[in-house]
C-alpha positions as a Markdown table, in Angstrom:
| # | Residue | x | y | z |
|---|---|---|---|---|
| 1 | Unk | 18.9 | 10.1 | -4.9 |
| 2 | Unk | 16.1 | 10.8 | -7.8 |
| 3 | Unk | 16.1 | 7.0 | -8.0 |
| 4 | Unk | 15.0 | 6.3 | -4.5 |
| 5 | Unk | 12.7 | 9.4 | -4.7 |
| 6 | Unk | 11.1 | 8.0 | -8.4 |
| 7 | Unk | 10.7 | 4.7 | -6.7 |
| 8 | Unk | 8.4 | 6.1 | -3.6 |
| 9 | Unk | 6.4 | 7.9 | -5.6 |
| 10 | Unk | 6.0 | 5.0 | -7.9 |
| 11 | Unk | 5.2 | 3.2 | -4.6 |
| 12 | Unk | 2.6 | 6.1 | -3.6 |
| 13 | Unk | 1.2 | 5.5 | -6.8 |
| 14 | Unk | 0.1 | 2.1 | -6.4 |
| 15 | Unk | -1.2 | 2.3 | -2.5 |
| 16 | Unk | -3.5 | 5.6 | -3.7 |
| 17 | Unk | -5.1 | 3.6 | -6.5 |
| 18 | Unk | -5.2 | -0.1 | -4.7 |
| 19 | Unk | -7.2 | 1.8 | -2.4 |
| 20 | Unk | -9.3 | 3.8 | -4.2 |
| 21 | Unk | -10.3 | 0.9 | -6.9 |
| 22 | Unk | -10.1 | -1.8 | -4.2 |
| 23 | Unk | -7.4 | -3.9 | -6.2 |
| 24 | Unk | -3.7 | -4.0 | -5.3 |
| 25 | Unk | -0.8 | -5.1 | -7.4 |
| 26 | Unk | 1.8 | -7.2 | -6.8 |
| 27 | Unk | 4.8 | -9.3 | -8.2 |
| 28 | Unk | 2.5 | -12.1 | -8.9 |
| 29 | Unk | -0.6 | -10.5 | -10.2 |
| 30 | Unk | -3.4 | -8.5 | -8.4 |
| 31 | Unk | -5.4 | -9.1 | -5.2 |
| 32 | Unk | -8.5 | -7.8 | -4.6 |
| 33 | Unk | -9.5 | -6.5 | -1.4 |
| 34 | Unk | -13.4 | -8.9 | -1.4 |
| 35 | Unk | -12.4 | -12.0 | -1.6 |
| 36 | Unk | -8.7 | -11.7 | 0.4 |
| 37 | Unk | -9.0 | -9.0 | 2.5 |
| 38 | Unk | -6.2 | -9.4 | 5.0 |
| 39 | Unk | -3.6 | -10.4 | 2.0 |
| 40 | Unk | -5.0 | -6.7 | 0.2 |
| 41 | Unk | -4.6 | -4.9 | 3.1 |
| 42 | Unk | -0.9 | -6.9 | 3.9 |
| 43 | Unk | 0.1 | -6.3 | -0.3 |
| 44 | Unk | -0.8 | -2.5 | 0.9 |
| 45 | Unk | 0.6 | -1.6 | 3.7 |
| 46 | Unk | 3.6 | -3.2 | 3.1 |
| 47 | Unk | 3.9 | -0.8 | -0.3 |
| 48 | Unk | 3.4 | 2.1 | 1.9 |
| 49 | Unk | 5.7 | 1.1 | 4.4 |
| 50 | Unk | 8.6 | 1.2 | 1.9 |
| 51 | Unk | 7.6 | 4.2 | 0.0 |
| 52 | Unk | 7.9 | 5.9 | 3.8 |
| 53 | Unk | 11.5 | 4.4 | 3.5 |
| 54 | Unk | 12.1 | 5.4 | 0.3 |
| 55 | Unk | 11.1 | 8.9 | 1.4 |
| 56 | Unk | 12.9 | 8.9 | 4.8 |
| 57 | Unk | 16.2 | 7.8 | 2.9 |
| 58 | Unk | 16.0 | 10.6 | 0.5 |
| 59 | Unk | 15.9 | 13.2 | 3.1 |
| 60 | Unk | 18.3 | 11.6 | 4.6 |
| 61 | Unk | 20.4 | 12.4 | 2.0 |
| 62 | Unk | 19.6 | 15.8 | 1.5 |
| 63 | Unk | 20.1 | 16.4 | 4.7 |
| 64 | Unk | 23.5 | 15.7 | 4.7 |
């Protein structure tokens, strides 16, 4: 369970400071949000989106 909880916030991590400096990372190297906006934004929100899982699965667990 700490696993999946270590992961989202590592996930958090990266969507607070993509957004904040403007430059998201990514398997492949960074994208930054002037010249490719909608791949930024797409690198972004999917990070969040599984972070939100990762978060939903661990009180899942503890819930049970």
């Amino acid at each position: 369970m700490g696993v999946v909880i270590l992961l989202g916030v590592r996930l958090t991590y990266h969507v607070w400071v993509a957004i904040r400096t403007g430059i998201a990372n990514m398997r492949r190297g960074r994208v930054r949000r002037r010249p490719q906006p909608w791949y930024y934004w797409t690198v972004v929100v999917v990070q969040a989106g599984f972070a939100v899982g990762c978060f939903i699965a661990a009180a899942r667990g503890f819930s049970r």
